[in-house]
N, C-alpha and C positions, 0 to 999 in steps of 0.2 A: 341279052342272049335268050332265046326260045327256048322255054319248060321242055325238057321231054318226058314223055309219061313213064313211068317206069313198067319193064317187062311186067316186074308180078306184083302183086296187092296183097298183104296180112291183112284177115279181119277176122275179128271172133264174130259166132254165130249162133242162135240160141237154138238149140237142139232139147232134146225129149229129156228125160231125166228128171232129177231132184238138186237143187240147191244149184252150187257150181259146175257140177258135174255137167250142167244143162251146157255149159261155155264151151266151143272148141273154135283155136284158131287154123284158120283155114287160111292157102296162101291160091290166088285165081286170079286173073289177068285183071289188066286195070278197064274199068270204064270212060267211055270217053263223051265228054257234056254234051248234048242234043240241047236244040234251041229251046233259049231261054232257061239252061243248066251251067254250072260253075263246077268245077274239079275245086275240091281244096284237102291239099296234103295236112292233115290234122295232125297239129303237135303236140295238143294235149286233149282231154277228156275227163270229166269228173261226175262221181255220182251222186246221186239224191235218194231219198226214200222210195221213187218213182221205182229205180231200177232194183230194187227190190222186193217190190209188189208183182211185176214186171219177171224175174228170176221167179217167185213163188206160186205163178198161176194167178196171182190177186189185184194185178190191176183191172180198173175198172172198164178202162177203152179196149178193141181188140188189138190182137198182137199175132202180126203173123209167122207163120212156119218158116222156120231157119231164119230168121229178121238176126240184121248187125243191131247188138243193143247198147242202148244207151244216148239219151237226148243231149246231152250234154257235150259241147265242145267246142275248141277253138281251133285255128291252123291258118294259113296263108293259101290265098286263090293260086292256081298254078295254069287253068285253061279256062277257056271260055266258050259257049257256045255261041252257034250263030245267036242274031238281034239282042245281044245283054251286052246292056251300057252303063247299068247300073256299078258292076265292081268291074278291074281289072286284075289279070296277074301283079303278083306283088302285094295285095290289099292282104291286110288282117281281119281275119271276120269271124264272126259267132253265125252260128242261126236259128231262130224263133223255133222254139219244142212245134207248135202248130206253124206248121210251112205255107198254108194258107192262108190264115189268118193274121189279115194284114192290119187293118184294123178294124172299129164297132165290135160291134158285140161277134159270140162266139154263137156260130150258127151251125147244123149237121154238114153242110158242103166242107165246112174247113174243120173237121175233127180228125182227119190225117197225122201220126202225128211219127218224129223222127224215134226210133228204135221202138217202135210199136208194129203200127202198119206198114210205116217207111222204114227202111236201114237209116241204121244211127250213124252215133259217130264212133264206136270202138273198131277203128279202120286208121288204115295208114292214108285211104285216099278215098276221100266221100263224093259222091256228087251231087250235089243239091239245087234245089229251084233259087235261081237270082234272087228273083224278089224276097226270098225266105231272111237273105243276108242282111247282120248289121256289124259297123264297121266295132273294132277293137280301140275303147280307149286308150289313147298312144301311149299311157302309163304305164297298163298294166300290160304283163305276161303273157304269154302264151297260157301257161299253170292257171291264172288270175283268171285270165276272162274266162277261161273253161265254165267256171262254176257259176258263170251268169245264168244261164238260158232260163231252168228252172227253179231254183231256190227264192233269184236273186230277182225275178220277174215275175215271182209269184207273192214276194212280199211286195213288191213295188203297186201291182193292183190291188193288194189286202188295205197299202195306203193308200192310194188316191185312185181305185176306178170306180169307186163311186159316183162320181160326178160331184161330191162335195172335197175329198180329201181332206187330210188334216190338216189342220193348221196350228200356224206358234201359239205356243199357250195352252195347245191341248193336251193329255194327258193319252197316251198307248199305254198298253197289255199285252205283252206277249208271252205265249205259254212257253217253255221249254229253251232249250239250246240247241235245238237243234239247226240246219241251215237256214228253213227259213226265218227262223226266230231269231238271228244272228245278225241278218243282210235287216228285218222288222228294227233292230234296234237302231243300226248304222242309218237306214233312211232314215226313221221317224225321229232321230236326233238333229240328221240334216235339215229336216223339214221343220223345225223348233218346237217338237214337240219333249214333254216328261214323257221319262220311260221305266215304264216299270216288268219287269222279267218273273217269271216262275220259277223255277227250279227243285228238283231233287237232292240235288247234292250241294254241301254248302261249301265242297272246296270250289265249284265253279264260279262260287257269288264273286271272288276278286277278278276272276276274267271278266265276267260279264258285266262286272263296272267299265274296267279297261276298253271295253267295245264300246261303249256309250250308258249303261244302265242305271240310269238314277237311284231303284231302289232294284232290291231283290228278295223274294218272296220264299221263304223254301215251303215247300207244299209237302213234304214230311211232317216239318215241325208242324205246322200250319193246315192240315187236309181242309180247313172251309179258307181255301185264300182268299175266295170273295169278299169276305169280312176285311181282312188286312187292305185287299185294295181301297175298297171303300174308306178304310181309316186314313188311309195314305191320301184321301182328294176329299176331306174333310165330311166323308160321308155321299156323297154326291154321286161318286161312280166317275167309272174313266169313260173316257168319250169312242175311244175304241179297242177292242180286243181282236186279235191276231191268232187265232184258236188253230193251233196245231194238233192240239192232242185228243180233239172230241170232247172235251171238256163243256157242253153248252147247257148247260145248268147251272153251273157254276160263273162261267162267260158272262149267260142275261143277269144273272147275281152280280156281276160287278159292274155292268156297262152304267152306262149315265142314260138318264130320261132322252130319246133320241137320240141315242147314241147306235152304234152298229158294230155287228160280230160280223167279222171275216174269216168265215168258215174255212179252213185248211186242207184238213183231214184229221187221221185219230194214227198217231204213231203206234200208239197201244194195239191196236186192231178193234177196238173195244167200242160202240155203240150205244151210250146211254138213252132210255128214251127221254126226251124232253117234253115237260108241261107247259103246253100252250099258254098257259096263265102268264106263265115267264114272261114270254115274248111282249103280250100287252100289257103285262106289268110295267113293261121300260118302253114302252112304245118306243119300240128299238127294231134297227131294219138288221135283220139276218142274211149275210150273203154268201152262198159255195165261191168258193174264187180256184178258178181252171186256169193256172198260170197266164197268160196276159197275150197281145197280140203284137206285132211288128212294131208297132207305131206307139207301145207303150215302154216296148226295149227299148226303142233308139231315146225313150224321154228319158228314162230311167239311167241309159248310157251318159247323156246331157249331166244331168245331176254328177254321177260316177266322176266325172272327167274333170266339173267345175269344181268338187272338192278335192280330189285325186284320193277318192275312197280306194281301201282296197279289203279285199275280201279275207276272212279268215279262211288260211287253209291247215289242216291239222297233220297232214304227210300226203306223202307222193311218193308212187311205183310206178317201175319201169313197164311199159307198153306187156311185156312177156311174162309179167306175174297179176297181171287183171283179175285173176281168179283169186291171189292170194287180196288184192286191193278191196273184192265185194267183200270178202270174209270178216278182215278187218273192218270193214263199215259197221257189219253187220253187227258184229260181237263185241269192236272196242267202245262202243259210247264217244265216238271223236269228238273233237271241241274245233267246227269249223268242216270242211270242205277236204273230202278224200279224190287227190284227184292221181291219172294215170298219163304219163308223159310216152307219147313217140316219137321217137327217132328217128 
């Protein structure tokens, strides 16, 4: 039986303001796919640190005026534009934070990116470019894949878009708990690697076993963890770090000889400068990693599916309280993936 589009469309929309306040949902007629475009009725949505840099004037890429926010999300195709053969009504899909970026490297033509320049997905009905879409492994959730696009594909190139990747036997580093440091453990355990985690707080250290974490680091007790890692790989240094918190002083301090930091971001907001020395100290390669391209999701999805990983998610709000779901990101310190379901 033939989707019909529905008369009217909710979507929140980032308006002027401070904090939440910036959110209004707004209800406007549906759009309908142009060639080489996809309708998908989004059932769920979740956020990342993104959509809070994003909400505070601090992301780094531009964002435009009234933009639907939020990259993050999953839902079922409902229309099709003319020439897309790629998905049909019915499919389950995500799609790539960069919608151009299909694969190779990340160039200016494909720095477009979903609830920045382009409307996101905090929408009951999005339209996006085909080619953007990757299908939903058939395990997971609507809830589940939400939290793929960027967390969960930005640890994915921290491990393998180097062109060397890791391999079994080697030794990860990842700072924090937060999402990408979460989806950093769960691959780098699939991939056979030791894993060793950071932390604050030491009620976390039995979660972050439970997710895969070999050792755990608390960095209260411990402020030079570097040290600790290094004890923990017999002195030698780990072969890679997953630096979420800006932390790269401490990072070149644990990497191994030729080893590589996968640059994140700095949750703190905070900027250390770093001594060059470092760097050739570990003749160690330093890489920013800008979440990942089409063709490193759908590999990343491959892995997801063959082990029927699943994502930590730490709560879920209804489509109409989005504004109380940033709040809570923002303020609870979640353990996992805050994501927002629609109806």
């Amino acid at each position: 039986m033939p989707y019909t589009l529905p008369t009217a469309v909710r979507s929140y929309h980032l308006g002027a303001g401070e904090g939440t306040g910036r959110l209004s949902l707004r209800t406007r007629p549906p759009r309908r796919p142009g060639p080489g475009q996809v309708a998908v009725a989004v059932r769920a949505a979740s956020l990342s640190y993104r959509e809070l840099l994003v909400l505070r004037g601090r992301y780094v890429l531009p964002v435009a005026p009234d933009v639907v926010p939020v990259s993050d999300g999953a839902g079922e195709v409902v229309a099709v534009g003319p020439d897309v053969h790629r998905v049909r009504p019915g499919d389950r899909v995500t799609a790539n934070l960069f919608p151009l970026w299909l694969d190779g490297p990340l160039e200016p033509a494909r720095l477009p990116q979903l609830g920045g320049t382009l409307d996101g997905m905090l929408t009951e009905l999005a339209v996006l470019p085909a080619d953007a879409l990757v299908p939903v492994p058939e395990h997971l959730s609507y809830a589940e894949a939400a939290t793929l696009p960027c967390a969960a594909v930005t640890a994915w190139n921290a491990l393998t878009g180097d062109g060397r990747g890791v391999r079994p036997g080697q030794t990860v580093l990842a700072t924090g708990s937060g999402g990408v440091s979460l989806f950093t453990v769960q691959f780098a355990k699939l991939l056979g690697a030791r894993v060793i985690v950071t932390t604050g707080d030491r009620d976390r250290e039995r979660r972050l076993r439970e997710v895969g974490a070999d050792e755990v680091v608390d960095h209260r007790a411990v402020p030079d963890w570097h040290t600790a890692a290094r004890e923990l790989t017999g002195g030698l240094g780990v072969d890679r770090v997953v630096d979420t918190a800006g932390t790269l002083q401490q990072s070149l301090r644990a990497v191994a000889v030729d080893g590589h930091v996968a640059l994140v971001g700095s949750v703190s907001g905070d900027w250390t400068p770093v001594d060059p020395r470092l760097l050739f100290g570990a003749a160690a390669t330093l890489r920013a990693v800008a979440v990942g391209s089409r063709a490193q999701f759908a590999a990343m999805n491959d892995m997801i599916a063959a082990h029927r990983t699943r994502p930590v998610i730490d709560r879920v709000f209804p489509f109409e309280e989005a504004a109380a779901a940033y709040r809570y990101y923002e303020t609870a310190r979640p353990f996992g993936k805050v994501v927002i379901e629609v109806r």
